[in-house]
C-alpha positions as CSV (number, residue, x, y, z in Angstrom):
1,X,-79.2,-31.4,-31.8
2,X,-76.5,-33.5,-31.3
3,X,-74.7,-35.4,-34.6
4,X,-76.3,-39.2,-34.1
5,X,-74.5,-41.5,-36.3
6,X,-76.6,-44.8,-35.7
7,X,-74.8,-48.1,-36.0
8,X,-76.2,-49.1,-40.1
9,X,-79.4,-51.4,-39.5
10,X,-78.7,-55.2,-40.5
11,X,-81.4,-56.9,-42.6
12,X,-84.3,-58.2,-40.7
13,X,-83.2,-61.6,-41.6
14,X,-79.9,-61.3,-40.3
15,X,-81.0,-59.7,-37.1
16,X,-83.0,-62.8,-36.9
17,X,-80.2,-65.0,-37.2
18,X,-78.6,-62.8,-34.4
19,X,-81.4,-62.9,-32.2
20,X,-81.9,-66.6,-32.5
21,X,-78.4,-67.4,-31.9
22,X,-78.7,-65.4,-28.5
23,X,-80.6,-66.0,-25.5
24,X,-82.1,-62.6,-25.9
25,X,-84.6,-64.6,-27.9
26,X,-85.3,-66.6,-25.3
27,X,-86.8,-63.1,-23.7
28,X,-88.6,-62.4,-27.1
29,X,-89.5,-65.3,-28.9
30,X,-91.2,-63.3,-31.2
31,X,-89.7,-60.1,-31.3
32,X,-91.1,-57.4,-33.4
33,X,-89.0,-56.1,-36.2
34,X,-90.7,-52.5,-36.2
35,X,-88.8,-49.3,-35.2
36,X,-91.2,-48.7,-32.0
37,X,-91.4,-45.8,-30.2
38,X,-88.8,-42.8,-30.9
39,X,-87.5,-40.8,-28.0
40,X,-84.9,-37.8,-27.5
41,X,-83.1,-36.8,-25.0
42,X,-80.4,-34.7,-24.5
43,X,-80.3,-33.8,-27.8
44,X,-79.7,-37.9,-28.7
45,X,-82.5,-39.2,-30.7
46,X,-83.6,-42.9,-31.4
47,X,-85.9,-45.6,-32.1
48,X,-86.5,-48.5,-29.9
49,X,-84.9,-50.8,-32.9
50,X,-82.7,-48.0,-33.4
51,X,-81.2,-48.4,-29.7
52,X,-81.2,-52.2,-29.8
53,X,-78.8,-52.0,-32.7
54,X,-76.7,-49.1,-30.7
55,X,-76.4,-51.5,-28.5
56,X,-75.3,-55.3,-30.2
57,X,-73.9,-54.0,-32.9
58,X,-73.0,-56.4,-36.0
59,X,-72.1,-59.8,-36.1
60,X,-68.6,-58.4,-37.0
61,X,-68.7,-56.1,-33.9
62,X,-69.6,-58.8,-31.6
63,X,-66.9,-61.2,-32.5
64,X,-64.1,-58.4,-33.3
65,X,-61.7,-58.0,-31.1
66,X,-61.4,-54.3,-29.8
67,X,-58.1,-52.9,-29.2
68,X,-57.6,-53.4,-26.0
69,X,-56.9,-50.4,-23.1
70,X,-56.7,-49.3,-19.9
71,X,-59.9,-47.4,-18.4
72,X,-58.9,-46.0,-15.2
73,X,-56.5,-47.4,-12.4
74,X,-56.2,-51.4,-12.1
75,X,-59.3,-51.7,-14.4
76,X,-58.8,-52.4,-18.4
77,X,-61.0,-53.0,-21.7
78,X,-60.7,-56.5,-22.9
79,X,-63.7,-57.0,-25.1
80,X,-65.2,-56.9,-28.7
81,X,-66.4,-53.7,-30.5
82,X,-69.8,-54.2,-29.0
83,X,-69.6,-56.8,-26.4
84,X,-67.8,-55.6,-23.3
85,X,-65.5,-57.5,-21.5
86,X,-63.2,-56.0,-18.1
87,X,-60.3,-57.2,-16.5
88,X,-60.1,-56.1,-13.0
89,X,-55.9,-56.6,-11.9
90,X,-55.1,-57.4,-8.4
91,X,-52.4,-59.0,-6.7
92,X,-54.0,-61.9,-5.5
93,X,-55.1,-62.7,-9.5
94,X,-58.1,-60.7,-11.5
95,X,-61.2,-60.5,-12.0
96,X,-63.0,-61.0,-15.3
97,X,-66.4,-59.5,-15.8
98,X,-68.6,-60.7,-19.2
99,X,-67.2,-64.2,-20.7
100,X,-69.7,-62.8,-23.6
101,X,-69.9,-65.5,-26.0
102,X,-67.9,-68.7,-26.0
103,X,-66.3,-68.0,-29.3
104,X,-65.3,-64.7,-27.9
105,X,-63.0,-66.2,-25.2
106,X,-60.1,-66.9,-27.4
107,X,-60.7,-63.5,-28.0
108,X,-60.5,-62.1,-24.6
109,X,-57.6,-64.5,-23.5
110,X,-55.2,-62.1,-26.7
111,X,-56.2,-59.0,-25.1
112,X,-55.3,-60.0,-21.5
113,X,-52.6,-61.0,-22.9
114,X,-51.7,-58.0,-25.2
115,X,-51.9,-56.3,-22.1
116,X,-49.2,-58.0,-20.2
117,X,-51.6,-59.9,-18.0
118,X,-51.8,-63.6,-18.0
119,X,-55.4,-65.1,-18.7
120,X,-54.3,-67.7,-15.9
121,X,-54.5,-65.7,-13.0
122,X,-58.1,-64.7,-13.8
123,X,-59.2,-66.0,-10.6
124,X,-62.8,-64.8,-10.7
125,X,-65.3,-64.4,-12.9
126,X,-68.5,-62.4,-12.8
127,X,-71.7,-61.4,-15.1
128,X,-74.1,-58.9,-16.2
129,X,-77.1,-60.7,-17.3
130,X,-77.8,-64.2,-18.3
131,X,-78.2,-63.4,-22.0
132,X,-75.8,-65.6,-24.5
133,X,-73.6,-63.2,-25.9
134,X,-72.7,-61.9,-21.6
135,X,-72.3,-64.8,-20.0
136,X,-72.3,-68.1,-22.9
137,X,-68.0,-68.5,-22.2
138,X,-68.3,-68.9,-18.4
139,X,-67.7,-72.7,-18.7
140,X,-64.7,-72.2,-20.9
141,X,-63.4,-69.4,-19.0
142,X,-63.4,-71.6,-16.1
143,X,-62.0,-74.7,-17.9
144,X,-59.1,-72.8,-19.0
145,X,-58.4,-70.7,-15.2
146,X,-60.3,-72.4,-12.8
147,X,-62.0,-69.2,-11.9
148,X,-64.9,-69.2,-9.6
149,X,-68.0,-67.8,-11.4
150,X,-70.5,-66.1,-9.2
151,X,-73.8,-65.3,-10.4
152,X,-77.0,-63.3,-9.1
153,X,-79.5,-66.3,-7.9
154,X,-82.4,-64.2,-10.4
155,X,-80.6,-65.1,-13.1
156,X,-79.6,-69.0,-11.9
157,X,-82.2,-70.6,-13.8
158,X,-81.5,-68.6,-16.7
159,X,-78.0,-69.5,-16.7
160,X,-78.6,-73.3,-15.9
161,X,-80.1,-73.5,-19.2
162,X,-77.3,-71.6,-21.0
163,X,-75.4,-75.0,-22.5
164,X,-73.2,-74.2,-25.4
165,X,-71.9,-77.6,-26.8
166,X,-73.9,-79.5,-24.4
167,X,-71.5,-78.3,-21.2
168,X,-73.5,-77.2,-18.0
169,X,-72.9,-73.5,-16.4
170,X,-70.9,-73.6,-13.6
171,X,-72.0,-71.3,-10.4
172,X,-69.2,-71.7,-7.8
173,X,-71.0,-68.7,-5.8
174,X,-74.7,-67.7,-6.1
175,X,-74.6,-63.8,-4.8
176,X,-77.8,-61.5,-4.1
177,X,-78.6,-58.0,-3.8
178,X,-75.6,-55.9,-1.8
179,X,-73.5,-58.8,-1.8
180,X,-69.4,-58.3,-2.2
181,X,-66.6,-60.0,-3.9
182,X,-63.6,-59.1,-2.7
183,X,-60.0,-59.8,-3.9
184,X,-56.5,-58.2,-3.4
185,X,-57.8,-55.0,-2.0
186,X,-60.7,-54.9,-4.3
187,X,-64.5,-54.7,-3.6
188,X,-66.8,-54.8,-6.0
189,X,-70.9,-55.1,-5.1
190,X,-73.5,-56.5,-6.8
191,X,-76.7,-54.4,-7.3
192,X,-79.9,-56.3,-8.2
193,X,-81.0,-54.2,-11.5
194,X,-83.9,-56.2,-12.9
195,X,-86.0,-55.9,-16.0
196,X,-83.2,-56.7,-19.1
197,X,-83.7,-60.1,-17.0
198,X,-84.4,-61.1,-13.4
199,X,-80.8,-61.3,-12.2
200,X,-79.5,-58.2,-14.1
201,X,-76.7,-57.0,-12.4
202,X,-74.7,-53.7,-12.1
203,X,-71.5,-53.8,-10.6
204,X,-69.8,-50.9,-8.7
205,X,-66.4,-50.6,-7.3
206,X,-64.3,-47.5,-6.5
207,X,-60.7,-47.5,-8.1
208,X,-57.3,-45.3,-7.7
209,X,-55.8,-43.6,-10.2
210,X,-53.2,-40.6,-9.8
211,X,-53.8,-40.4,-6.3
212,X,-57.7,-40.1,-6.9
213,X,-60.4,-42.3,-6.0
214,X,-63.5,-42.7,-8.2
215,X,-66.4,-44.6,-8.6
216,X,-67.1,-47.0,-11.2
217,X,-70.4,-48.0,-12.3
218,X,-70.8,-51.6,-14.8
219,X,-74.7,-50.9,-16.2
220,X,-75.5,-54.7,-16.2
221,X,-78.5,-52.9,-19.1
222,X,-81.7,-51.4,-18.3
223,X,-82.6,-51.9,-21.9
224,X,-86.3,-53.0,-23.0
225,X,-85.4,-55.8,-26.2
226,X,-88.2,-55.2,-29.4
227,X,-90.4,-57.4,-28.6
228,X,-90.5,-57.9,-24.9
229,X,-93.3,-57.6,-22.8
230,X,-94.0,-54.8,-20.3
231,X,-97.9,-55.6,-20.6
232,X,-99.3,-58.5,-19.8
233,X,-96.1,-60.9,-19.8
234,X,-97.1,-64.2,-18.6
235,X,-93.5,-65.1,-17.7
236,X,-92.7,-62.1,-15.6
237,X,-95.9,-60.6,-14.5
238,X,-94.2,-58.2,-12.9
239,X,-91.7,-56.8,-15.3
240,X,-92.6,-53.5,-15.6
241,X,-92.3,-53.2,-11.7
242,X,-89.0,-54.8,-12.0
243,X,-87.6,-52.1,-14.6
244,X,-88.9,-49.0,-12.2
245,X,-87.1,-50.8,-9.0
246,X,-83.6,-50.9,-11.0
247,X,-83.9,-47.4,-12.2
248,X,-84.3,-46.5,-8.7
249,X,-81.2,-48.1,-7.9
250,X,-79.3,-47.1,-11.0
251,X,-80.3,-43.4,-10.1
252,X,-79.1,-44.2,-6.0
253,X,-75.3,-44.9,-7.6
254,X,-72.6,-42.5,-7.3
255,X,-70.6,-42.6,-10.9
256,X,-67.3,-41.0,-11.9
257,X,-66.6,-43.6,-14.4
258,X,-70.3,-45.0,-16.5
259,X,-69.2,-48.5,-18.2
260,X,-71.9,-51.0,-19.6
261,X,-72.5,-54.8,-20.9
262,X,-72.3,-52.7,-24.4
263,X,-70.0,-50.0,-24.9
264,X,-72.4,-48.2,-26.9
265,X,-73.9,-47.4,-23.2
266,X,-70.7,-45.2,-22.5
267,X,-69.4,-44.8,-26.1
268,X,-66.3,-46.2,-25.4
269,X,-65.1,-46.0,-29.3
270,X,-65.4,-42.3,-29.2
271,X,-63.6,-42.0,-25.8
272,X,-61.0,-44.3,-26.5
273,X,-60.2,-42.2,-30.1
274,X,-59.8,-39.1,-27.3
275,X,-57.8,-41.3,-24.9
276,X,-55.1,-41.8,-27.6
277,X,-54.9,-38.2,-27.9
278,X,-54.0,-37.3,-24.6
279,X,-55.6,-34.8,-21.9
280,X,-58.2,-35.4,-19.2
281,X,-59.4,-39.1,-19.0
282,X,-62.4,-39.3,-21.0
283,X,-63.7,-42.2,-19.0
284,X,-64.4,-40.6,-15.9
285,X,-68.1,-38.7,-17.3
286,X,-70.3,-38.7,-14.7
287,X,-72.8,-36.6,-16.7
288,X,-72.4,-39.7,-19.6
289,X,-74.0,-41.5,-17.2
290,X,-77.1,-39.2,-16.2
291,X,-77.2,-39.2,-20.0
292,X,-77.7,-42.5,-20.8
293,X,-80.0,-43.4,-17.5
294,X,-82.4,-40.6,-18.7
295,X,-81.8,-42.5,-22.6
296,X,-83.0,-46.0,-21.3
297,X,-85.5,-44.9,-19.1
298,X,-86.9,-42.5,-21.3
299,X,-87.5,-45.5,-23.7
300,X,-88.6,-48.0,-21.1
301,X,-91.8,-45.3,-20.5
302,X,-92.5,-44.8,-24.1
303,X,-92.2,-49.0,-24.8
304,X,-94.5,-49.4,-21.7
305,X,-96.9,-46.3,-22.9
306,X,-97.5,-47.9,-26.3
307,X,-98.0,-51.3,-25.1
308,X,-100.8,-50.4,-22.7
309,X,-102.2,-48.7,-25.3
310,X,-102.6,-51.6,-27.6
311,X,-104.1,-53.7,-24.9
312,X,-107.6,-53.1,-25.8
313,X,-108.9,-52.6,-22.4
314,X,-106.2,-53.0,-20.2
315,X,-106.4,-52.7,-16.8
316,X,-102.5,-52.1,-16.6
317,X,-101.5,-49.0,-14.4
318,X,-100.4,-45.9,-16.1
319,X,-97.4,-46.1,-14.4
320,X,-96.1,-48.9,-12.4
321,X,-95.4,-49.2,-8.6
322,X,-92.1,-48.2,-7.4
């Protein structure tokens, strides 16, 4: 089996405190604090509370600037240790992708910046999923570069109510499934991957580097929170549905270079440690991302499995419709 070294768990009472600070409580008001269901795959084995924490981290690791680095091609790392944050360079001005929180972007502006890049020519500015710690610092990222922020209309009311400090979330551009932003020779589409929430989005975009082309895949997350509903959830009826149709897609993506809303999804911090010592691009890892598709689907089954199990006489399908 492969060496696991999960993130160390954080008190239930602080990952209360995280939770309640994040609009992922907003999906699980009342999010259970047990491990849940264990899965393995590919020699990786974990817990459903166990992957959670993979995947947010600490409160240190969410705020902590990671040293920031250039992927592959025009495309660079400009987030924390567990909130991801790309900068997409063109020149017409970049792309941002993931404000994450609004304390963050101070944060994000130094690595841009570290990297030669000026935080002023971010132009536009794009999102995952309209959870806090993705998409809280649109409105500041926008009030300090004017960029237009374009949003999947699935996660518009979501994101309407996403206020920090009382300021309202701009949407310059409301975009749907297929859709394409374009800028300075750049395409990057927006895939509808619901579930993680209605609007969840997974970017893809195809990028030079030495001559080579390769496709780049942004996992907006196809992650199942502790504590949301797959049975019986009287906001989203149909979340379980939701979840199958954006594996579908996710498995319909050709990937040469697997990134995420966490870095945890592509385990950027051991990549980068190999990236400093030379050879191959660890990025491009196309089997990374078989890996961690089989990882998060794997878990969505067992979640859904132990939920209709507990719903004392459910009529909830075994498996739910493609």
């Amino acid at each position: 089996m492969k060496a696991f070294t999960p993130v160390v768990l954080i008190s239930a009472a602080a990952l209360a405190a995280i939770l309640a600070l994040s609009v992922c409580a907003q999906q699980a008001p009342n999010a259970n604090r047990e491990p849940g269901p264990q899965i393995s795959v590919d020699g990786y084995t974990y817990t459903q509370a166990q992957l959670f924490q993979r995947n947010i981290g600490g409160p240190d690791e969410q705020t902590t600037q990671f040293p920031p680095h250039k992927i592959v091609g025009n495309l660079y790392y400009v987030g924390t240790a567990s909130l991801a944050s790309f900068l997409v360079v063109t020149p017409q001005g970049n792309i941002l992708i993931d404000s994450t929180y609004e304390g963050n972007v101070p944060v994000i502006q130094k690595s841009v910046e570290q990297l030669g890049f000026k935080f002023s020519d971010t132009k536009i500015l794009l999102g995952s999923h309209a959870h806090g710690d993705h998409m809280e610092g649109d409105a500041l990222v926008k009030q300090l570069t004017g960029a237009q922020v374009m949003a999947m209309a699935e996660d518009v009311p979501a994101l309407e109510n996403m206020k920090p400090g009382g300021k309202s979330h701009p949407i310059d551009r409301v975009l749907h499934d297929g859709d394409e932003v374009k800028l300075g020779g750049m395409t990057l589409v927006a895939h509808l991957t619901p579930g993680h929430t209605r609007g969840c989005t997974t970017w893809t975009m195809k990028v030079r580097d030495g001559g080579k082309s390769y496709d780049v895949v942004i996992i907006g997350s196809m992650g199942v929170n502790p504590g949301v509903k797959l049975v019986n959830n009287p906001d989203v009826p149909g979340i379980a549905d939701e979840f199958t149709r954006g594996f579908k897609v996710m498995r319909s993506l050709p990937c040469d270079v697997p990134l995420g809303s966490h870095p945890a999804m592509y385990r950027m911090q051991e990549k980068y440690a190999k990236l400093k010592q030379g050879g191959p691009n660890p990025f491009i890892d196309p089997a990374g991302y078989k890996v961690e598709m089989d990882i998060d689907e794997a878990m969505f089954h067992a979640v859904l499995k132990q939920q209709q199990k507990s719903v004392s006489g459910s009529a909830a399908p075994a498996n739910p419709t493609p």
